[in-house]
LOFITI-572629 format. One record per residue (C-alpha): x, y, z; residue in three letters; chain. Coordinates in steps of 0.001 Angstrom, whole numbers, always signed. Each point is the difference from the previous one (the first is absolute). Example, Ala and Ser with C-alpha at 12.3 -4.5 7.8 and 13.67 -1.06 7.14 Angstrom:
! LOFITI-572629
+12300,-4500,+7800,ALA,A $
+1370,+3440,-660,SER,A $
This chain:
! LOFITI-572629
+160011,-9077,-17652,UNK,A $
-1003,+3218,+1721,UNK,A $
-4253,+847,-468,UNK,A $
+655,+2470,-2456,UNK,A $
+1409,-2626,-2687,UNK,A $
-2098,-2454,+821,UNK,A $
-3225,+2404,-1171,UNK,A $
+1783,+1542,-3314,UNK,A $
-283,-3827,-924,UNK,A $
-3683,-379,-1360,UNK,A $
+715,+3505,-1873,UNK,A $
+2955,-2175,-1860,UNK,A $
-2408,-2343,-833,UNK,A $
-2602,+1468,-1229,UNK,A $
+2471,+2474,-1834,UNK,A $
+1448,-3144,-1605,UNK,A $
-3210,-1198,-1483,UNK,A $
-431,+3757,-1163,UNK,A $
+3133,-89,-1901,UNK,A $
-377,-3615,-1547,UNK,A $
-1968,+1052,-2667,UNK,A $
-302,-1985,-2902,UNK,A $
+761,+1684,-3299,UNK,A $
-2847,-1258,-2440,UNK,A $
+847,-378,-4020,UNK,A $
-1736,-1570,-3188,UNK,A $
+2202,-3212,+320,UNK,A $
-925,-446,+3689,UNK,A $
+1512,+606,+3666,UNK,A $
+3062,+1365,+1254,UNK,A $
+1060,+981,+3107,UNK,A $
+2602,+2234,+1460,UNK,A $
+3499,-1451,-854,UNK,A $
+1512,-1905,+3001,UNK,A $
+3205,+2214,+136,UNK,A $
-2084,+3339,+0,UNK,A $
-2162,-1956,+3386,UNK,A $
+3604,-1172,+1390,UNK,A $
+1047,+3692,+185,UNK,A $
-3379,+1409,+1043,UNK,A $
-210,-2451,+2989,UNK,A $
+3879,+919,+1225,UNK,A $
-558,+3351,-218,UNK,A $
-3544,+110,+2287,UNK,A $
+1907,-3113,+2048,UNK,A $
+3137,+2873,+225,UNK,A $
-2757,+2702,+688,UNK,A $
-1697,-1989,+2430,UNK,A $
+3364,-1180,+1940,UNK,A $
+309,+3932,+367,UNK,A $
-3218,+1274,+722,UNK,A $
+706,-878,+3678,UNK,A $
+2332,+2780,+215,UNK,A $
-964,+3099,+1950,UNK,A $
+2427,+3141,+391,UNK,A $
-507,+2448,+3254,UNK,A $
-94,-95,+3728,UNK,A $
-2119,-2845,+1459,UNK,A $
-2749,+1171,+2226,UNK,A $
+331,-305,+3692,UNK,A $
-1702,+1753,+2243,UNK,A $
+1974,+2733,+1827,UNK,A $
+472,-841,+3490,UNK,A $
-959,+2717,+2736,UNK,A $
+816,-575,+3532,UNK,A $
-3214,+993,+2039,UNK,A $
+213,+473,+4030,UNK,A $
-1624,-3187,+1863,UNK,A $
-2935,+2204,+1521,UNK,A $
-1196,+4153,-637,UNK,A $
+1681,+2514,+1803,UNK,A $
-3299,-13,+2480,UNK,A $
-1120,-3313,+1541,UNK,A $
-2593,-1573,-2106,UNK,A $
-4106,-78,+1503,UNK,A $
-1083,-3836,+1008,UNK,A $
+1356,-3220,-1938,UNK,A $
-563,-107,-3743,UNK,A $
-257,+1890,-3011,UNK,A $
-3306,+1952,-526,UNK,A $
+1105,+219,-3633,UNK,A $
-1047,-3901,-324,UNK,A $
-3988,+710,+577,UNK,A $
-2393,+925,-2548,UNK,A $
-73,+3753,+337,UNK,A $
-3981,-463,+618,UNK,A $
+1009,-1741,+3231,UNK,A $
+2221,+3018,+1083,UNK,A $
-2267,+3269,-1076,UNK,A $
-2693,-1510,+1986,UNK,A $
-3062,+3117,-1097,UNK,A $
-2243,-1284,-1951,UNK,A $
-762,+3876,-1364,UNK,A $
+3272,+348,-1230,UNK,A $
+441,-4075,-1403,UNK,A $
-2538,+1310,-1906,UNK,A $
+1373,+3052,-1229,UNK,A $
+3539,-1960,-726,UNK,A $
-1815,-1986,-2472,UNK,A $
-2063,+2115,-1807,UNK,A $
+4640,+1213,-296,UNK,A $
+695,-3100,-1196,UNK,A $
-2497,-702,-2806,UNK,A $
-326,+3603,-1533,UNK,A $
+3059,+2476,+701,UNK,A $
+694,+1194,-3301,UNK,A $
+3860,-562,+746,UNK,A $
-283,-3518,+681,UNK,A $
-1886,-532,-2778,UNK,A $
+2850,+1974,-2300,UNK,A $
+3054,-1814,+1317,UNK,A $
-1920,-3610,-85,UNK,A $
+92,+782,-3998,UNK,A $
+2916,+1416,+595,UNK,A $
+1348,-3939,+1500,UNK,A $
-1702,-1893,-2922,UNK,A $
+1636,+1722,-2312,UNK,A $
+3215,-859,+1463,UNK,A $
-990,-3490,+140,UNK,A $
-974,+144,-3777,UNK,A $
+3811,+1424,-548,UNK,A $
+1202,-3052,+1786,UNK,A $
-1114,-2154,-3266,UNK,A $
+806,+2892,-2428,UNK,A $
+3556,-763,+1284,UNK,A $
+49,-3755,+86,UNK,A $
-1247,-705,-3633,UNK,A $
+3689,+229,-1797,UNK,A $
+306,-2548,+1840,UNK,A $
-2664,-2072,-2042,UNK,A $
+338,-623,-4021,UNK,A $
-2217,+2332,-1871,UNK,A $
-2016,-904,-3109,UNK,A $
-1459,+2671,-2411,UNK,A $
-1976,-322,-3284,UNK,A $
+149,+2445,-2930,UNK,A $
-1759,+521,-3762,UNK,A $
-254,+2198,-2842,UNK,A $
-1992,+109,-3574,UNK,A $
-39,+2763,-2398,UNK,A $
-1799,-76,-3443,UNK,A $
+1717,+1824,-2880,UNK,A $
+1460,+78,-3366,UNK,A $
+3657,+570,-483,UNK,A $
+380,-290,+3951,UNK,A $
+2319,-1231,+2354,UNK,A $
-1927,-505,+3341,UNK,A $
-2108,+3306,-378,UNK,A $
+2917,+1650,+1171,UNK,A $
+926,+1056,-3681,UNK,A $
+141,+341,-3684,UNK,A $
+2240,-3747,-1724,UNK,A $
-26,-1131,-3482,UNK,A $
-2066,-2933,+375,UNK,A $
-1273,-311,-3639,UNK,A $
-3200,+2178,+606,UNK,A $
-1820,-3173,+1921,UNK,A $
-2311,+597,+2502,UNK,A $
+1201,-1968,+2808,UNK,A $
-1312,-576,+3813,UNK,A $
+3401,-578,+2031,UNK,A $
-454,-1378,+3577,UNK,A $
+1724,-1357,+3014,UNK,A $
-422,-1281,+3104,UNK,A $
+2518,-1499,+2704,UNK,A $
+406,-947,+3712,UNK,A $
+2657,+955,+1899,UNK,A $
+1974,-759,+3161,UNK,A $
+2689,+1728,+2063,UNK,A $
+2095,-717,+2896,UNK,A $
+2285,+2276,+1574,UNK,A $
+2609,-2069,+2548,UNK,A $
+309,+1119,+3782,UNK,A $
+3687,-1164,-51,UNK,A $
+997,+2857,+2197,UNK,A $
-3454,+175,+2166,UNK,A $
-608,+3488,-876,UNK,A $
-3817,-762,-735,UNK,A $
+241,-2202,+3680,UNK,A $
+1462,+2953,+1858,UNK,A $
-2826,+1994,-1359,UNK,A $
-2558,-2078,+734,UNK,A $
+1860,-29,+3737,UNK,A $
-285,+3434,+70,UNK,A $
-4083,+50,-1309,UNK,A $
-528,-2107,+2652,UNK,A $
+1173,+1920,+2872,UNK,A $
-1466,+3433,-1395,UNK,A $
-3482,-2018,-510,UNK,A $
+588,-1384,+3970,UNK,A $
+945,+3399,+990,UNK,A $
-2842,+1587,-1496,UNK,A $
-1773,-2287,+1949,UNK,A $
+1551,+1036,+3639,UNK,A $
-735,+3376,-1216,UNK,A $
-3718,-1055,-243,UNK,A $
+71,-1527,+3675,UNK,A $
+2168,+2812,+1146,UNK,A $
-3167,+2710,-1382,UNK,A $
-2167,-2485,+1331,UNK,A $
+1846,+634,+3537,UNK,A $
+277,+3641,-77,UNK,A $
-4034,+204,-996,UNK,A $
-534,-2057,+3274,UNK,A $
+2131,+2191,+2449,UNK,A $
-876,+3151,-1889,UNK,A $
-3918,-883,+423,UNK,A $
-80,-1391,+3347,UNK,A $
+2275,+2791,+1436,UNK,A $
-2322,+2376,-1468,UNK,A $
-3317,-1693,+1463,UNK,A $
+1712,+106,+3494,UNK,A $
+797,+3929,-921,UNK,A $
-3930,+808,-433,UNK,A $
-323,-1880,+3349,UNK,A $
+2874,+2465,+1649,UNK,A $
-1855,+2797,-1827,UNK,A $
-3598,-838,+833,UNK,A $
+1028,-304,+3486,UNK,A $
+2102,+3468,+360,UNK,A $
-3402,+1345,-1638,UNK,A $
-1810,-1690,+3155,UNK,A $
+2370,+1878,+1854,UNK,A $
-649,+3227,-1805,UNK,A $
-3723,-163,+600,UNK,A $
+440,-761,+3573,UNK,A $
+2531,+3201,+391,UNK,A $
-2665,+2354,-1859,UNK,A $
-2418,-963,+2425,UNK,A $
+2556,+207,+3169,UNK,A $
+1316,+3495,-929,UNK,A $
-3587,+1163,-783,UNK,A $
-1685,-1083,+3279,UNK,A $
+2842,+1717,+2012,UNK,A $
+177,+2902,-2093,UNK,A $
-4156,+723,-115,UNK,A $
+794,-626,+4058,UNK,A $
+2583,+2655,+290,UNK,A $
-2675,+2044,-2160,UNK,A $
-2814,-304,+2448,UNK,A $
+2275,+1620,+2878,UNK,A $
+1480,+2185,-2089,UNK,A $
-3555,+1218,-703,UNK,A $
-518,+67,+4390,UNK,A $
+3094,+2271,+212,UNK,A $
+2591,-2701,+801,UNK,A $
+3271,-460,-2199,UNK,A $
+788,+2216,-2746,UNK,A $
-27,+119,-3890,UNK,A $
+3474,-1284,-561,UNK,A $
-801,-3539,+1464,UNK,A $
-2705,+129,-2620,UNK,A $
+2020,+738,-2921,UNK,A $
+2250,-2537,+556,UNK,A $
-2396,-2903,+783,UNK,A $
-1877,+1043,-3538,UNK,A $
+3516,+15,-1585,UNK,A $
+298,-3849,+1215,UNK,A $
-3302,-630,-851,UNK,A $
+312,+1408,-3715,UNK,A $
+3660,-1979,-252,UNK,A $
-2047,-3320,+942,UNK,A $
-2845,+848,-2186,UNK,A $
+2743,+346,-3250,UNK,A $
+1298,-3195,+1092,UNK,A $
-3122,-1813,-850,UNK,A $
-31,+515,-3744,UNK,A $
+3231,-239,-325,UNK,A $
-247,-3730,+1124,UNK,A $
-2917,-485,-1983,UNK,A $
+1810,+1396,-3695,UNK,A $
+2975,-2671,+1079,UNK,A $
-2466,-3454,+642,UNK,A $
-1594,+1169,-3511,UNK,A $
+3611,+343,-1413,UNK,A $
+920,-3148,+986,UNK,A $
-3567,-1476,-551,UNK,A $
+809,+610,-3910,UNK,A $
+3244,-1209,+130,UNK,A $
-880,-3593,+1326,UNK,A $
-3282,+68,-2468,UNK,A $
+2180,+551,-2756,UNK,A $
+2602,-2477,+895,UNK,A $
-2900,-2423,+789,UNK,A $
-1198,+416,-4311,UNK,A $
-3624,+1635,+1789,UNK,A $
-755,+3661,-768,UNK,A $
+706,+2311,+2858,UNK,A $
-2347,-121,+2714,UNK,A $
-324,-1247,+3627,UNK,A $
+2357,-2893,+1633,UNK,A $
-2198,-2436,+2205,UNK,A $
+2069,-297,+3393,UNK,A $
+112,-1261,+3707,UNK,A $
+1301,-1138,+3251,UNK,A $
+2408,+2316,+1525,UNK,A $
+4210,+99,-441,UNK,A $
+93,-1891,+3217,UNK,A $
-1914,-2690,-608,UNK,A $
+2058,-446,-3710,UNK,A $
+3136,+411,+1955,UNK,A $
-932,-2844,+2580,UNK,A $
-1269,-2542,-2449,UNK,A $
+2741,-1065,-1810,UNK,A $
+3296,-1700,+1112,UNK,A $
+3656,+1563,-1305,UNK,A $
+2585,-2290,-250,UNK,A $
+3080,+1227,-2464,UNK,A $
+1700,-3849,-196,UNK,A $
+3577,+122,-1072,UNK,A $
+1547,+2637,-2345,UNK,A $
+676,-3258,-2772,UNK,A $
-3069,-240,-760,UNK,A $
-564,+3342,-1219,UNK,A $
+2248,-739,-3062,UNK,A $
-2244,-2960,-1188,UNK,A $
-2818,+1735,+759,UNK,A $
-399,+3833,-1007,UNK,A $
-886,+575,-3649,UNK,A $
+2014,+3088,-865,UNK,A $
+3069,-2037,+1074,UNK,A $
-772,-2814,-1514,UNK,A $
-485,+2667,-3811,UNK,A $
+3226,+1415,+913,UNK,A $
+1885,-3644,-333,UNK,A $
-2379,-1052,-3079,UNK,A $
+1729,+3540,-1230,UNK,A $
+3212,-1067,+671,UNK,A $
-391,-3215,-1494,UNK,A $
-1141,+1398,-2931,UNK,A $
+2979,+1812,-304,UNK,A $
+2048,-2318,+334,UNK,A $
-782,-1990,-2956,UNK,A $
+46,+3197,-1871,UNK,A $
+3651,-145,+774,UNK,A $
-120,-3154,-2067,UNK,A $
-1978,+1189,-2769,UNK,A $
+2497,+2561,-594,UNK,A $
+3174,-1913,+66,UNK,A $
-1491,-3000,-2215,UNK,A $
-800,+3079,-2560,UNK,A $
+4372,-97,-831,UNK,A $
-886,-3922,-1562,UNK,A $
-1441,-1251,-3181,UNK,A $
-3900,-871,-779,UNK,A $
-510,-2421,-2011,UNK,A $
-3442,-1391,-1924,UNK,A $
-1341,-2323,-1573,UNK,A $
-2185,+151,-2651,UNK,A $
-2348,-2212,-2326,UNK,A $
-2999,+304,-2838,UNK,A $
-2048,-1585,-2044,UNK,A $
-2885,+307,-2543,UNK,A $
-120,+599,-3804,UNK,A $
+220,+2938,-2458,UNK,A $
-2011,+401,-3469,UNK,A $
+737,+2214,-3086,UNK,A $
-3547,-308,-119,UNK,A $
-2881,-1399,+2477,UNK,A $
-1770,-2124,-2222,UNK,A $
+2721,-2517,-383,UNK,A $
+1110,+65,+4025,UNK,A $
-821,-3616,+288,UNK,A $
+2717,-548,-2503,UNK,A $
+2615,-1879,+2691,UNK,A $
+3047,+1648,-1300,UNK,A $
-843,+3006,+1330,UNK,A $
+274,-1063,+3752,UNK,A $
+3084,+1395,+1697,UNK,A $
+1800,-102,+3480,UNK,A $
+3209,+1335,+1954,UNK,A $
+1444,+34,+2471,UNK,A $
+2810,+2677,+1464,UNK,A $
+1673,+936,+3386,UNK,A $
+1876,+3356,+989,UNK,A $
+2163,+1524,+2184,UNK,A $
+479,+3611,+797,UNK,A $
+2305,+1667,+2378,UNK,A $
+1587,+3493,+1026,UNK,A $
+2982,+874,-1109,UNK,A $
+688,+3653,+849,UNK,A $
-2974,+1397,+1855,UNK,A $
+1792,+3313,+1171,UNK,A $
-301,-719,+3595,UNK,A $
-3256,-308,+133,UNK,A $
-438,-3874,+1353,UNK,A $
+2935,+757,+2493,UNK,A $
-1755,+2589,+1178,UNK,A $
-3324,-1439,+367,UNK,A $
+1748,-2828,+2470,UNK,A $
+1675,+2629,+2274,UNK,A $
-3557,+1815,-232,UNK,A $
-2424,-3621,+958,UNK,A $
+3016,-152,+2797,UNK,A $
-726,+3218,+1615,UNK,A $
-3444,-272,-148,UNK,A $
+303,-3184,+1552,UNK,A $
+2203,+1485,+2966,UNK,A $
-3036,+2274,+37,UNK,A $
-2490,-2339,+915,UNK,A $
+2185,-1518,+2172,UNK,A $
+288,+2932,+2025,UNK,A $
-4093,+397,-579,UNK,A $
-13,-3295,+1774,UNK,A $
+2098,+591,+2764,UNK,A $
-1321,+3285,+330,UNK,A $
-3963,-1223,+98,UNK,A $
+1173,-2803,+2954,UNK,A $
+1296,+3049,+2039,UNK,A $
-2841,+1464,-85,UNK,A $
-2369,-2910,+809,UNK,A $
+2199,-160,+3357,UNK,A $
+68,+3754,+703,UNK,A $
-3749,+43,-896,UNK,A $
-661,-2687,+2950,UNK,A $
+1868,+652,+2191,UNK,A $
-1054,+3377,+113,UNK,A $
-3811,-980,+165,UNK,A $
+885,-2619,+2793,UNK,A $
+1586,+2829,+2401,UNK,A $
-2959,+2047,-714,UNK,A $
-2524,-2116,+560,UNK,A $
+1781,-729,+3910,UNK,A $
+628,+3605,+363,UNK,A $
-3500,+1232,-988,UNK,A $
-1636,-2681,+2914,UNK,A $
+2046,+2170,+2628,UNK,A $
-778,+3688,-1592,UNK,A $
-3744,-1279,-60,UNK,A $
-151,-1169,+3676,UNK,A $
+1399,+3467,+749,UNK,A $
-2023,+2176,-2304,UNK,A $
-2948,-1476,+1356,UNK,A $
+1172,+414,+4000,UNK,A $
+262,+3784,-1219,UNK,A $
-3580,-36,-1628,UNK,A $
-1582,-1810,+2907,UNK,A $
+2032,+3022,+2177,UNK,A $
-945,+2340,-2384,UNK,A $
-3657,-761,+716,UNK,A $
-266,+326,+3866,UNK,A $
+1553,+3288,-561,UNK,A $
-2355,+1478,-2255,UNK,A $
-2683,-1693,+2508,UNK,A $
+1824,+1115,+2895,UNK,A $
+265,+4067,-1324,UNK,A $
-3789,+65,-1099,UNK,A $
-736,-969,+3876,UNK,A $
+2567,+2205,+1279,UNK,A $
-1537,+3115,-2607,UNK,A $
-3727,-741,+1158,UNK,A $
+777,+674,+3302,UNK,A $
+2365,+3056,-301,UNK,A $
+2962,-1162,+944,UNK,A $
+1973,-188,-3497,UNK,A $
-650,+2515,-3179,UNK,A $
-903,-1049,-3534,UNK,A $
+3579,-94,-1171,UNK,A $
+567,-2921,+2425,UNK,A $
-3264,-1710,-2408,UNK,A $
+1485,+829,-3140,UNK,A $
+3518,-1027,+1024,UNK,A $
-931,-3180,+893,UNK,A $
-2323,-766,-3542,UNK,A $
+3009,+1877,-2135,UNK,A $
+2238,-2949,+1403,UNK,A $
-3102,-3078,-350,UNK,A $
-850,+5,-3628,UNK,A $
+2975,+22,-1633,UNK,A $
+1253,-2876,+3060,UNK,A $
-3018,-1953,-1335,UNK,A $
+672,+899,-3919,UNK,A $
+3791,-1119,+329,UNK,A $
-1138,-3413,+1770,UNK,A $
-2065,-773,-2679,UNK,A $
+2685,+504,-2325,UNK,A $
+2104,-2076,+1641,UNK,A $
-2578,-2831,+165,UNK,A $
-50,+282,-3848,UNK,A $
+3830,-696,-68,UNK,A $
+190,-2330,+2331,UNK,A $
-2944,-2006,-2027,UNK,A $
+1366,+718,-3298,UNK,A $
+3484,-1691,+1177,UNK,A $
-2063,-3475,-846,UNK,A $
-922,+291,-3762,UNK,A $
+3111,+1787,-703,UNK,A $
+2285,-3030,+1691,UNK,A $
-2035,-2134,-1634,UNK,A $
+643,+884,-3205,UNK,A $
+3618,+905,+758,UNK,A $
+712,-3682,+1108,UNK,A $
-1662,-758,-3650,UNK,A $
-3449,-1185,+1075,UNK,A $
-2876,+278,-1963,UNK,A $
+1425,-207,-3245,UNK,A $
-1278,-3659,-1425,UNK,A $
């Protein structure tokens, strides 16, 4: 006996007690003829024996064949993915700040509603399965009356007509239409929970991508500073012998041109860390105002380990996949839905309680009453319209199939891609800061060479034009190359429990 059966069996019971009412009279008791409780008990015995039927495709997870390791050799032994993400975002400034995410984004907050409400559907859907029990009563008070609903010829008696009765109805899952949707309310509530994790993800990466941003940006405003003050000093020293008679007024011009351009630069870096500065405040549920912040991109880089693991786990793991099969799924036993819509429903149904031409003689026993009833209803000619639905649940199902396949694609693409960057970003950074570190000595080297008249100014200028954006590109690479750790992270599907 399958698990299904075995739980519809209390319901019979308790359904059986329902319907074994006894029918009260003057003369004494009488229950429900044996022949009528014969048939009843064959026909939920029948309805039972059926019940275990279910019409549509059986769910099986689609199988995807994934490479044994990423395209780019994974970083150390291990999946980062498996530590707490605390353990892997190692400043305590911006641990803080990914909190503050977690208990008060506004979005979270919506789509965690959004996930108990699909939870609350999940029961919505399940309770056909159950028997359900209603109660109903009426009184009126009138002469020549029928119910208050209108005007009889009842001998010009005030009366006070009542009733009052219990009911209970069953309808029969014989096809396991209301099981296929209950299937498919349970996938769209587990899917609106991956969506939930999956947010929950994307806040993470989005947050802690941005904090390492301001630190890019508050160190290419260092930089800024610094150039101001290099291209004044050389320019007000170019000044002082232009005043003596030495050099000549278009060395000037062009030195306060660079000075001006560095100058502009400032601000400019400022309006973007305030930009951004709102952005994370906002995401973090705070009014906008400052971000707290430390440490350098080098020392974030160099504190945590990267290790991809194997490309398996990635399936099990990322939350966006794992919504994309709960879709599927879901669609699935739509398929079944649909095609158990060409069969019969059938219901049982049963009530009891009494009726009075008039409520001051209810007590009279006579006046009890009971029933009991089942139907069945099924299309005949429905113009197309339930073939139609089926082909429709089938393409939407080969729809989320492709979501699925489409979403695991992705997830490889996605790592893959941040893998080789991550490699290739450690060799353009050892470079970019060889040509900083020469970049340096020749500024050094041209100041010397200017003080002592061997060189002109343009030699100076040359050799600052070429520094500062050397210096402003290496810090943007240090921001990629540090950002390549929260953003694998997440892609391997860490952080989301």
């Amino acid at each position: 006996m399958n698990g299904r059966l075995a739980n519809i069996w209390p319901l019979i019971l308790k359904m059986k007690i329902k319907i074994n009412l006894q029918h009260y009279t003057r003369k004494g008791n009488m229950k429900i003829s044996m022949k009528r409780f014969t048939a009843l008990a064959l026909l939920c015995a029948a309805a039972i024996g059926a019940s275990s039927c279910s019409f549509g495709p059986r769910w099986k997870r689609p199988q995807i064949p994934v490479p044994e390791q990423f395209r780019s050799a994974s970083f150390g032994h291990g999946n980062m993915a498996d530590l707490p993400w605390q353990q892997v975002l190692k400043d305590p400034q911006l641990a803080a700040l990914l909190n503050d995410v977690f208990l008060a984004n506004r979005n979270l907050a919506s789509l965690q509603h959004n996930v108990e409400a699909a939870r609350q559907y999940v029961t919505i859907a399940r309770a056909p399965l159950f028997p359900w029990a209603g109660y109903g009563a009426s009184t009126s008070k009138g002469m020549n009356q029928q119910g208050g609903s209108g005007i009889a010829q009842t001998g010009g008696i005030t009366s006070n007509p009542g009733s009052a009765a219990l009911s209970a109805s069953w309808e029969l899952d014989l096809w396991g239409k209301t099981r296929k949707d209950v299937e498919s309310a349970e996938a769209s509530a587990l899917s609106a929970q991956e969506q939930l994790s999956n947010l929950r993800v994307s806040l993470m990466r989005q947050v802690a991508c941005g904090y390492l941003q301001l630190l890019m940006l508050d160190e290419q405003l260092r930089i800024a500073r610094a150039s101001v003050e290099s291209y004044r000093e050389s320019l007000d020293l170019f000044r002082n012998q232009l005043v003596g008679g030495v050099g000549d007024k278009l060395q000037t011009a062009s030195g306060e041109a660079a000075l001006a351009a560095a100058e502009a630069a400032v601000p400019a870096l400022q309006m973007q860390i305030a930009e951004l500065e709102n952005t994370l405040s906002v995401l973090a549920g705070r009014m906008p105002g400052h971000i707290s912040r430390g440490g350098s991109l080098q020392e974030f880089a160099g504190a945590s380990r990267v290790a991809a693991g194997i490309p398996a786990d990635v399936l099990a793991r990322r939350p966006d996949i794992r919504a994309a099969e709960q879709d599927l799924r879901a669609a699935n036993a739509d398929i079944g839905v649909a095609i158990s819509s060409y069969f019969p429903s059938i219901s049982l149904t049963t009530a009891a309680g009494y009726a009075s031409a008039d409520l001051r003689h209810a007590i009279v026993s006579h006046r009890t009453g009971w029933g009991i009833g089942a139907s069945l209803t099924g299309p005949i000619f429905q113009a197309g319209q339930l073939r139609a639905n089926t082909r429709a649940k089938k393409a939407l199902f080969l729809a989320a199939k492709a979501n699925y396949e489409q979403a695991v694609l992705s997830a490889m693409a996605e790592i893959s891609t941040t893998l080789i960057q991550r490699q290739k970003l450690a060799e353009v950074i050892e470079k970019q800061e060889a040509a900083v570190k020469a970049y340096q000595e020749s500024v050094k080297l041209s100041i010397d060479r200017y003080k002592t008249g061997i060189s002109a100014y343009y030699e100076v200028l040359q050799a600052q034009l070429l520094l500062f954006p050397a210096q402003q590109q290496l810090a943007s690479y240090r921001y990629q190359y540090a950002a390549c750790i929260p953003t694998l992270y997440t892609q391997l599907g860490g952080g989301w429990r």
